[in-house]
N, C-alpha and C positions, 0 to 999 in steps of 0.2 A: 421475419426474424423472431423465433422464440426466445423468451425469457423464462426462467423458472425461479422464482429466488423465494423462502421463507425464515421465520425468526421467531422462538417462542421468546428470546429474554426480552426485558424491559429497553434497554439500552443497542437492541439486534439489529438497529437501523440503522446506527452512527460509526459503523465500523468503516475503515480504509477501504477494504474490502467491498461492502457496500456501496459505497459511494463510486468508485471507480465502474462496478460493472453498471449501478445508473447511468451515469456519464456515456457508456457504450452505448447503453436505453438511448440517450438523447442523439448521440454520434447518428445512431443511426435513422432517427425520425428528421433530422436533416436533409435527410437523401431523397430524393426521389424516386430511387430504383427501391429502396427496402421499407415494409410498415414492420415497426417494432411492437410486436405484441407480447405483454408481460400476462406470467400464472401463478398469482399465490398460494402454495401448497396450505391444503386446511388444517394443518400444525401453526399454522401462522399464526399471532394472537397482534391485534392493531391495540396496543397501546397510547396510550394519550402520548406520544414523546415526540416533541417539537424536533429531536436530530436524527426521526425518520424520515430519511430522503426518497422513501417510496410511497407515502404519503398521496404528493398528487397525481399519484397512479391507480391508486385504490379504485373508485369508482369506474375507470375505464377498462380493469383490469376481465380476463379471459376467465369464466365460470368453471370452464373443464377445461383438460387439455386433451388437444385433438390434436396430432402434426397430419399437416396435409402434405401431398409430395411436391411442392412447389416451397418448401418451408425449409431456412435454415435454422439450427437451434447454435446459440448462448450459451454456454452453462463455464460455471465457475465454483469451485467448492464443493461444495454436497448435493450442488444441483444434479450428477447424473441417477440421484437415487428416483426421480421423477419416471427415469425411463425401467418396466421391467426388465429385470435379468438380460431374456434372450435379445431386448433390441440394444442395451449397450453393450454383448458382442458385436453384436451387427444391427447399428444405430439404420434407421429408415432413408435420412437424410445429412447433408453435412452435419459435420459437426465442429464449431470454435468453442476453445476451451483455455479459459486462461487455467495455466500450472504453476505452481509453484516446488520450489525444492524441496521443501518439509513433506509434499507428501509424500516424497519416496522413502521416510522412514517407516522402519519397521513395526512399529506401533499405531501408524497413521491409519486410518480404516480408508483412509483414499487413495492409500496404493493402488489398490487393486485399479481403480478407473486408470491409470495409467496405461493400463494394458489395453484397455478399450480404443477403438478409431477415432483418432481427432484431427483435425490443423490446433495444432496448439502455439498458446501466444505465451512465451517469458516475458515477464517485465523488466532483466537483467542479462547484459552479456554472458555473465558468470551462469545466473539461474539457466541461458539459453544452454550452455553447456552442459551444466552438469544431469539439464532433463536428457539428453542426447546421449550422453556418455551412458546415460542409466539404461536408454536403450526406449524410452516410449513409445506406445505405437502410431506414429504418424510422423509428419514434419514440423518441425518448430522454428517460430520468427518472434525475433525481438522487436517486442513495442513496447518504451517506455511508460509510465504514467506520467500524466501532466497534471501542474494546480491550476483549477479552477483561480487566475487572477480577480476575478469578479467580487472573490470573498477576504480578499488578503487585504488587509488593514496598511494607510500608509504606515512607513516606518515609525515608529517613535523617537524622534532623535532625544530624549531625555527621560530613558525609563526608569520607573523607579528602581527597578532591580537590579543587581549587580549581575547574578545566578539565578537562571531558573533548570529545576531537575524537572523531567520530564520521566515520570518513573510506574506509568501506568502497567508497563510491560517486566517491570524487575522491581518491584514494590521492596524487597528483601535489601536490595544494592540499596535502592534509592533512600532509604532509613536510616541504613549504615553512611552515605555522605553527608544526607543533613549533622547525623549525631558529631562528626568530622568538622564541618562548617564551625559547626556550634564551638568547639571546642578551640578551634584554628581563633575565632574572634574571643571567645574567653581567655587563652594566655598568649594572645600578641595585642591585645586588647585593640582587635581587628573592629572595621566597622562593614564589613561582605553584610550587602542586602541581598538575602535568598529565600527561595521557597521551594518548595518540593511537591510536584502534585502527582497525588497517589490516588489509586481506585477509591471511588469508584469515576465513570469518567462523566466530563461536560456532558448538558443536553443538549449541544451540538460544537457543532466544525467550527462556527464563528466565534464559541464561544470559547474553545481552544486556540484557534488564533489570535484571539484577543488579549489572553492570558501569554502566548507566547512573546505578544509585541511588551509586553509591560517588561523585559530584561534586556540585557544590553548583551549576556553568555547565555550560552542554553545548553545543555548539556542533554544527550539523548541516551535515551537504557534501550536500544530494541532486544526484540524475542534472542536469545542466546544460540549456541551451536546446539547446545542438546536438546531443546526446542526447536529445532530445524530452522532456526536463523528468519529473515527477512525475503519475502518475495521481490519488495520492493522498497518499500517503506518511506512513505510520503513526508513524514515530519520533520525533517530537516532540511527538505528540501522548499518546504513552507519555511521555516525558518532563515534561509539563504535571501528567500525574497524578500522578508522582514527585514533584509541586512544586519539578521544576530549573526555571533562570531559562536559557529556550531561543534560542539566538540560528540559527538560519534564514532561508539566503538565500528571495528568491520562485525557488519552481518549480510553477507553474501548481496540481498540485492539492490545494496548501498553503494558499490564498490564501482556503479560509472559515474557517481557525481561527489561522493564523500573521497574526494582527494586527499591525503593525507599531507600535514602542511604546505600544501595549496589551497584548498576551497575549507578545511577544516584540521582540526588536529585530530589525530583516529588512536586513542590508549590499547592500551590491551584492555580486554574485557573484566575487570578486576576494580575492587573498590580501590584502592588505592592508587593505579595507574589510572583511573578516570580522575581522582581527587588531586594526582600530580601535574594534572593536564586543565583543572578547572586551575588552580594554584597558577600553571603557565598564562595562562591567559588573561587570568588577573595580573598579573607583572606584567607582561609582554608590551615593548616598547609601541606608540602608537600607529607609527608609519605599519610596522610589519601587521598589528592587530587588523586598520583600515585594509590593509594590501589583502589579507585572507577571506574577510570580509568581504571586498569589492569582487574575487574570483570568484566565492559562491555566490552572489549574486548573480553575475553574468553566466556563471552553467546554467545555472538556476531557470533564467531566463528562457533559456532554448524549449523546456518542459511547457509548451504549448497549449492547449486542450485543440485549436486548429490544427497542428501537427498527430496528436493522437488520433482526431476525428478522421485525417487523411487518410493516416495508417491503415487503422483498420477499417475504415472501408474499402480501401483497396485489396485487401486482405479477404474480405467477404465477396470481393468482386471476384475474386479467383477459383472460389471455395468448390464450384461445382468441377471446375477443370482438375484440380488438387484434390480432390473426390474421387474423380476417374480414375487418378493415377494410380494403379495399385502395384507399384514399385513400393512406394511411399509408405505404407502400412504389413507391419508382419503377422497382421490376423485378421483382416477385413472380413473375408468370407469362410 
């Protein structure tokens, strides 16, 4: 199984993104039927950054890349740029591809790979649909992401914070609620402990959940609809297992576990409808606060990394028969 992944920023290792197609890395050096071999494209630069996850892969990793015909390829993101032009028309070998919804916008430079041969994996009900409706060329199965429990911090049951804005992804929004907070405690002469964290981001995973466990509300800005919304979007789903009371707006590939007043409260995407929904939550009587809480937890819960690991390798188990089938693809050859 090929891997292809690269990253010239400083911080190119710590992304969702990243980690999750690792985690596949790992899925599949589990198995006994597949070797996972990764290829750092030479645009790559190895930064000193302790929340690169591809780190201990460095030293083992593939000099060139060579597909042999016994070989399935990986790719996610930018990865099909490894292959020249004529073989992602017509890839050598399978191909699994996680997609996401945004790249079917018209600005995206990854449409185009859409068009190309894949088994392709949503990470969202919603997302499975709307790559289908768009018309991609192949078949598409939903496979959630899962948190690595390994790294989630017990609860804090007495955190210092009341709010925490989580506003890496909407820095503009997340400025405008602190100035709001601030003002809400200046004339009710409120005492809301909050903070707001704004790029640039943690030098890792744990050190964002760590910072997530220090609040009791968390409040989440993901990528917007004009930014082509969420493929999946892991952090509040980390935050469900933390047992914070998660308030997230909808961004498409939020919408199998961000229940709206069940496992969270979901505003309209809008400063003010997120700040009337931070407002509810701070009032909101305790039984119903615990009851939201305790439902995101328990969805929460179900997000496996043994469940992911199942998925898709049973998914890769299929890959050469699903290959064959050229029902399945409207431009294979």
């Amino acid at each position: 199984m090929l891997f292809h992944r690269s990253w010239t920023k400083y911080n190119g290792g710590t992304s969702g993104g990243q980690l999750k197609v690792r985690d596949a890395f790992e899925h599949f050096g589990s198995s006994p039927l597949f070797e996972p071999r990764v290829y750092f494209g030479p645009e790559t630069v190895w930064y000193d950054n302790p929340g690169n996850v591809w780190h201990p892969y460095r030293e083992q990793a593939l000099q060139q890349w060579d597909i042999q015909p016994s070989d399935l390829l990986f790719f996610a993101g930018w990865d099909w740029k490894v292959l020249p032009p004529e073989q992602r028309e017509k890839p050598p070998v399978p191909v699994l591809n996680i997609a996401q919804p945004r790249q079917m916008m018209l600005p995206d430079a990854r449409r185009d790979y859409l068009m190309h041969p894949a088994i392709r994996i949503a990470k969202s009900t919603v997302g499975k649909k709307l790559l289908e409706d768009y018309g991609v060329n192949g078949p598409v199965f939903f496979i959630p992401d899962a948190i690595d429990f390994s790294l989630i911090p017990e609860p804090d049951r007495q955190p210092e914070l009341d709010v925490l804005i989580v506003g890496l992804k909407n820095p503009r929004m997340a400025k405008a609620l602190e100035r709001r907070l601030r003002w809400h405690n200046f004339l009710r002469r409120g005492t809301v402990k909050f903070k707001v964290q704004l790029p640039p981001k943690l030098p890792t995973r744990q050190d964002f959940l760590n910072l997530v466990n220090t609040a009791r509300i968390v409040a989440y800005l993901p990528l917007t609809a004009s930014q082509g919304a969420e493929g999946f979007y892991l952090p509040p789903l980390e935050g469900m297992v933390m047992e914070k009371f998660v308030i997230c707006p909808y961004a498409v590939g939020n919408a199998d576990f961000c229940i709206p007043n069940k496992t969270c409260l979901q505003p309209s995407y809008d400063t003010a409808s997120v700040f009337s929904a931070i407002l509810d939550a701070l009032n909101m009587d305790k039984a119903r606060f615990h009851q939201i809480v305790g439902a995101g937890r328990a969805i929460a819960d179900r997000h496996t990394l043994q469940e992911e690991r199942k998925s898709i390798l049973e998914l890769a188990g299929r890959a050469d028969d699903l290959w064959r089938d050229d029902s399945l693809y409207s431009a294979k050859y």
